[in-house]
Every structure is written in structure tokens, then in C-alpha cells.
N, C-alpha and C positions, 0 to 999 in steps of 0.2 A: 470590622473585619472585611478582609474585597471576599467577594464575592467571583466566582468564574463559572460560567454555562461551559459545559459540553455537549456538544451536536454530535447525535451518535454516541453516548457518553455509557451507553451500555455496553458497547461493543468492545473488541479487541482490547484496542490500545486506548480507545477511549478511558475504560475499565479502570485500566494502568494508572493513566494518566491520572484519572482522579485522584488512584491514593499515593500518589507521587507528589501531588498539590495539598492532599489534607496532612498529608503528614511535615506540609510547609507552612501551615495553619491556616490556610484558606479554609473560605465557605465553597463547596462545588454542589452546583445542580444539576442535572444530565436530563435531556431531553433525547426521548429514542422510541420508536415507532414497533421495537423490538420485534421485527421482519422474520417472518419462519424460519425462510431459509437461511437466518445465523443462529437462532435464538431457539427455533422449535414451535410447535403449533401451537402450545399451552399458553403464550404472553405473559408471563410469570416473571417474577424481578430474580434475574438468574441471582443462586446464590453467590456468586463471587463478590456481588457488590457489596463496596462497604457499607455499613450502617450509617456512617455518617452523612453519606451521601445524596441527596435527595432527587427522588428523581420520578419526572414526568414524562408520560404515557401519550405521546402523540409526533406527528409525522412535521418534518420538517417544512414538508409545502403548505402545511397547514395554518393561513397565516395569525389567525385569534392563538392559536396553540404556543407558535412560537412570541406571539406577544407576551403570553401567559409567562413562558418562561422566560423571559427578560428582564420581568419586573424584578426590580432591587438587584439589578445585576453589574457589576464594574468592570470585567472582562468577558470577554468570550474565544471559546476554543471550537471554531467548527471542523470538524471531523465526518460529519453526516454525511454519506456516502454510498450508493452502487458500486460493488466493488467484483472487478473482475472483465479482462480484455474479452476473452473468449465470448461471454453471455452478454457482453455488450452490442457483439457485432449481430445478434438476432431479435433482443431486447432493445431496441434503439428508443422505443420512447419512453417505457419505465426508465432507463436509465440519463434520459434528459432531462425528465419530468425529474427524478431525485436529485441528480446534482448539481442540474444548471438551474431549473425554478426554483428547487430548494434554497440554494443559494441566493437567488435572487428573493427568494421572501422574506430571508432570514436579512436581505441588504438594504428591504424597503422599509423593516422594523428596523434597524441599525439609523436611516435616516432620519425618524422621527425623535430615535434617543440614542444617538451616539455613548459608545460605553469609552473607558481607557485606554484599551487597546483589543483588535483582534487577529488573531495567529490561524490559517487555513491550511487546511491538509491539503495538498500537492500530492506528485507524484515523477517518481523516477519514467513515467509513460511515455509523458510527455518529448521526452530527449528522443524518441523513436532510439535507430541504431546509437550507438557510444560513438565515443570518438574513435578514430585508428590513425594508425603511423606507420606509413609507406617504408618503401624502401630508401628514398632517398631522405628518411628521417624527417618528413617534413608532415605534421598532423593536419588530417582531413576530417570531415562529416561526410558521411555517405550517404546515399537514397538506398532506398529498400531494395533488396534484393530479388531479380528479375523472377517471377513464378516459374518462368520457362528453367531455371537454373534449378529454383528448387523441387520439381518435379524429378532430377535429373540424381536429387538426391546431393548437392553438391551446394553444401553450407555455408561454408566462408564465404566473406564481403573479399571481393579482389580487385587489383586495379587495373588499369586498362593493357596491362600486356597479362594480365590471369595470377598474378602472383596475389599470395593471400598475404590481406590487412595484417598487421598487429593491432590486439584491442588498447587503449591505453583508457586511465580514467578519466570519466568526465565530469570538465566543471560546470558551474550556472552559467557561463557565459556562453554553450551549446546554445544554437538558436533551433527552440523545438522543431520537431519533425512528427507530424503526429498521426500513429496509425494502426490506432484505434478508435472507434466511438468513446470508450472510456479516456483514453489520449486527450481527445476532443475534450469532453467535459471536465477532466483536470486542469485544464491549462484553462477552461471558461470560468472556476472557481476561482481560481490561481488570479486572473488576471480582473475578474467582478471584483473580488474583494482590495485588492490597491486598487485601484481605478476608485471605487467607491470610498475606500479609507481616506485616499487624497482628497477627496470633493469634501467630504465632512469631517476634516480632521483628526479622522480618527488613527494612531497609528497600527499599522497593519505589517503583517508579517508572515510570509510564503513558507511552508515547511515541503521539499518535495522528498519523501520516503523513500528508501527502497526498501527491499524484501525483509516485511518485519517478521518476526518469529516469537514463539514462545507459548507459553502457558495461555489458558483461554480463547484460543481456535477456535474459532467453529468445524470441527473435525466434518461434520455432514454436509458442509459447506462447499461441491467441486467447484467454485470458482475463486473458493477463497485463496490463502497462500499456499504455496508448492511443497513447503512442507508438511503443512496438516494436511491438503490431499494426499502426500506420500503416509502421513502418516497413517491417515485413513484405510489406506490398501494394507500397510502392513498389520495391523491391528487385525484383519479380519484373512491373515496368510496367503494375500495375494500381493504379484510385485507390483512395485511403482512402476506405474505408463510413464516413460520419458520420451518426451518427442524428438525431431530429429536423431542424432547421433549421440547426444548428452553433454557432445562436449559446450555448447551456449555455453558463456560464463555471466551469474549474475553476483550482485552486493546483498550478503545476508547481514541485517541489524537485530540484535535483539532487544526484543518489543520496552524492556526496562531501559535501553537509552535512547529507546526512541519517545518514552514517557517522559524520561532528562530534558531532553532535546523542547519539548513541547516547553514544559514549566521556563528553560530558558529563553525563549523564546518572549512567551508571555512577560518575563522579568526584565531581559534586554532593553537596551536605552537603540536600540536599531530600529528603523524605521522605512514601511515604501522596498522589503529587499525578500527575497528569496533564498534561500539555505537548503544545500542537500543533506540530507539525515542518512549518513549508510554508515557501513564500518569501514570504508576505504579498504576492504581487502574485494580481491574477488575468488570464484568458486565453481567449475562446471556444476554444472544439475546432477550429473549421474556420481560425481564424487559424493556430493552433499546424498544421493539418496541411498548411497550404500553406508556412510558414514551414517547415516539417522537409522538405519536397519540394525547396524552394529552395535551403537547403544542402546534398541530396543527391545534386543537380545535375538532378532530374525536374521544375524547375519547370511542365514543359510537362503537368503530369498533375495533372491538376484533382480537387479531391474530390467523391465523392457521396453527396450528401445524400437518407439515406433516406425522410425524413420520415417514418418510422418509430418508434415507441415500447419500450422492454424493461424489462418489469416489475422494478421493484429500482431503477429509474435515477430520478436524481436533476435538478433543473433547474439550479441552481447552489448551489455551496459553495467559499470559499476562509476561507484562515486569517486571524484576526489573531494574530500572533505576539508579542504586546507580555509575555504572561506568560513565555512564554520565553527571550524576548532579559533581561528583567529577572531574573530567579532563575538562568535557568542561563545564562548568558549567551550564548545561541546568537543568531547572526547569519550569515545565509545569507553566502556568498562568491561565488558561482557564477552570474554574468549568465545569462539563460535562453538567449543568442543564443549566447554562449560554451560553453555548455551544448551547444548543439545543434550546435554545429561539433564538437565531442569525439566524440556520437554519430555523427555521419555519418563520421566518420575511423575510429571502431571498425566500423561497418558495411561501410566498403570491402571488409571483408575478409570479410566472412559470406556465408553462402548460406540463406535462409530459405524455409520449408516454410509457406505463406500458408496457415493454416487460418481466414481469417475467412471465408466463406463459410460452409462446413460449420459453424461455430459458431450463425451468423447461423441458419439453416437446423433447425439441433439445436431452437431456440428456440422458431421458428416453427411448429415441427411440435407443440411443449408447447403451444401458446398463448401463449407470453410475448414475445411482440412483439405491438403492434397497431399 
């Protein structure tokens, strides 16, 4: 029976993933360092995990650790990650230390024993701004947008006579723009593990995510995803902080095609390539957070709009999905509205520890909000 490691295998999607693979009769192991601030102070084998799945207790840069967990291993799924643009930009070397050594310890054990294949967690980050299309219909990449603008409160990407972008979606052929620390270390996993899979034969395979969602959040998590901080505030009858004006538009996936997406990947005869994982739709922030209020039953709690800025943030990006429904044949399942009724049914049941404030705050004290 193959066998499959997951890095980070405790977590989020990791979680998912696994019983998305035992229930295709794989063996899965998960390796996870199970980090407070997802998991809680306890280090306790959260109960969501399945039983079948086995899993060890130690840090990815840990290199006896991760030998440990390789043994008898045919694939690997790393996942292992610092996750979050915001806390990246103040955390700079915990979050180099995790994802770029990490990655590289987990690439100098890969060298000694090549597996079958391995699949790495990316990120929609990396693309910095999306693409957009001018008025004269012709699609551009833009650079970040000037601080002086957005002090000024004045959003949109424009082109040089002021008139504003159209966002359109972006594919893998966007040549990254990266800006954030987390940016950075995506695209340093991204690009260690082919680079490394091609020297050693191993075949390898880029997943870059966007905005995954669902059930097993880490709700006390503010740097985790946009939703479970939303959903974190509303839980405890406060609104969701939306920054800027709300209208950003991002790619929400839900977290079960994005577990799909993973096992195909793994299965896939594609080799050496990159795959965006989103739902090809996109979505303002502030729509998405009045809609997640509405199925939480808080519709009476309105969000607020910072009009605020956080270095690292982006104005729009969502996928086009057309490379990956054609090669691997992924095809989202997961209506966003169906999506978000699942959420609020998992949430009945939590009690969340709102740290978006104190996040917001952490920021503001660096300078990284204007």
C-alpha cells in the first residue's frame, strides 16, 4: 500500500487532505509541530484527526524528525508552513526559518531517499497584484501600488492617464511579483522543490492555493484565513475589520477541493509544473463578510471598513483555473454559498479567541498599516 507523508498534516487542509487520500486507500502519516497559535497550547492530537492516520510530533526543520518521518514513505505532500502576509512582515525569521529551511531539510532528506513523487503547497502570494485589462483591451501586470496613492485612500490600480484597471484572472504564466516575506518564502518552496525534484528525479508538483475555507480553521488564528478571522469577530458580536474600502476582490476555494486538488496532483502523470487551485470565481471581501454573517445568523452586524492599508496587501487577484481543470483535471465541486453553510454549521459549535485587534495593533505599532 504507498504510503503519503503530510507536512503540516495536522493542520487546515492538511487534515482534509489526509482523509481525502485514506478514503482512496492510502497509508498517510502527518508530521506537525502542532504550533499554538493553530492548534492551542495543549499539543494535543486535535480531535478532528482520523484514526487511521498516523501521526508525528515534531518540526519540520528538525532534520532526525523529518528523517524519522520518511521512513517507509512513497510520497510526500508538504504543506508545512508559516502562514500569514501580515505577521510575516514582523516575524521575518521565524518565518524563513519555517518555510524556507524547513523546506530545505525536508529537500536534503528527499536527497538521500528520493520518494515517487512530491506535490508542494504554493500560493496565490506570490502573483503579487492579478492581472488587469486596460482600456484599450490589452492585459497588463502591474507594480504595487504607489503608498503616496494609498494614503490618499484611493484604491484601484490605474493606468497612466488615471483611469482604473479591470481585474481579469490570473494564470500561471503571471511572472511573480512578490510582496510579501511570505510572497518570498512561497515561491522559495515553490521553486527548492522542482529545482530539487529535477536533480533527483523525483517528480514534483507546484499547487498555488488561493483562499481556502472551511471547517477546521483555526478560528484564534488572526493571520489565519479572512474568513475564520471574520468569523472569529462574529462569534464573539463584534464586526469584521475589512480593510481598505472592501471592495479587493479575492478567489475563495473550499478547503474539500482543495484536498481534491492535492490527491490529483499526487496521482497525476504531470511532472516539473505548477497548478493554480482556486474556484475561478471572484468575490469582494466585504460581500463575502456580510454573506458569512448572514448564514451565521449575525446578519444584524455590519462590517467595518477600515480604510486602512497593510503592507504586503494586495488589491485584487483570483484564478484562472483553465490549466488545471485541463491536465489535472480539477474541477471545483463546492458552491461558495454551500460552502459557507457547512462553515457556520462547524462554527455552532466553537468558541473563538478574536485576536484581530491585537493583530491589527501589532501592525500598526511596526508601521505596516497606513
Amino acid at each position: 500500500m504507498t504510503r503519503v507523508l503530510i507536512t503540516g498534516g495536522a493542520g487546515f487542509i492538511g487534515s482534509h487532505a489526509a482523509d481525502v487520500l485514506l478514503a482512496a486507500g492510502y497509508e498517510v502519516r502527518l508530521l506537525d509541530n502542532l504550533s499554538p497559535q493553530v492548534h492551542g497550547g495543549n499539543r494535543q492530537r486535535p480531535a478532528y484527526l482520523a484514526e487511521e492516520a498516523e501521526l508525528v510530533v515534531g518540526d519540520v526543520t528538525d532534520a532526525p524528525a523529518v528523517e524519522h518521518a520518511l521512513r517507509g514513505t512513497d510520497m510526500v505532500l508538504h504543506l508545512a508552513s508559516a502562514v500569514g502576509v501580515g505577521q510575516s512582515m514582523y516575524d521575518i525569521e521565524p518565518y524563513v526559518r519555517t518555510n524556507e529551511l524547513g523546506t530545505a531539510v525536508l529537500l536534503q532528506a528527499l536527497s538521500k531517499r528520493p520518494v515517487e513523487r512530491l506535490v508542494v503547497a504554493s500560493s496565490m502570494s506570490i502573483y503579487g497584484e492579478g492581472l488587469y485589462r486596460s482600456a484599450d483591451q490589452s492585459v497588463i501586470a502591474c507594480d504595487e501600488r504607489p503608498i503616496e496613492q494609498l494614503r490618499r485612500g484611493d484604491w484601484e490600480l490605474r493606468d497612466i492617464t488615471g483611469r482604473p484597471l479591470d481585474p481579469v484572472a490570473t494564470p500561471e504564466t503571471k511572472q511573480p511579483s512578490l510582496s510579501s516575506i511570505y510572497a518570498l518564502n512561497k515561491y522559495a518552496q515553490e521553486r527548492m522543490c522542482l529545482i530539487t525534484g529535477k536533480a533527483y528525479g523525483i517528480p514534483t508538483v507546484a499547487l498555488r492555493f488561493f483562499n481556502a475555507f472551511g471547517p477546521r480553521q483555526a478560528l484564534s488564528n488572526p493571520y489565519t484565513g479572512v474568513l475564520a478571522i471574520f468569523a472569529a469577530r462574529l462569534l464573539n458580536g463584534r464586526p469584521p475589520l475589512v480593510f481598505e474600502d472592501g471592495l479587493q476582490r479575492r478567489d475563495f476555494v473550499h478547503v474539500h477541493d482543495v484536498a481534491r486538488a492535492c490527491r490529483m496532483a499526487l496521482e497525476a502523470d504531470r511532472t516539473q509544473e505548477v497548478f493554480n487551485v482556486g474556484s475561478g470565481q471572484c468575490r469582494t471581501i466585504l460581500s463575502v463578510a456580510q454573506d458569512l454573517a448572514e448564514v451565521m445568523g449575525r446578519g444584524n452586524i455590519e462590517p467595518e471598513l477600515t480604510r486602512k492599508y497593510r503592507a504586503g496587501d494586495i488589491r485584487h487577484c483570483f484564478a484562472d483555473i483553465g490549466k488545471s481543470r485541463d491536465l489535472l483535471g480539477f474541477e471545483p465541486h463546492v458552491a461558495f454559498k454551500d460552502g459557507l453553510r457547512e462553515l457556520a454549521e462547524y462554527l455552532a459549535d466553537q468558541i473563538a479567541d478574536d485576536q484581530a485587534e491585537r493583530a491589527t495593533k501589532e501592525l500598526q505599532q511596526r508601521g505596516l498599516v497606513a
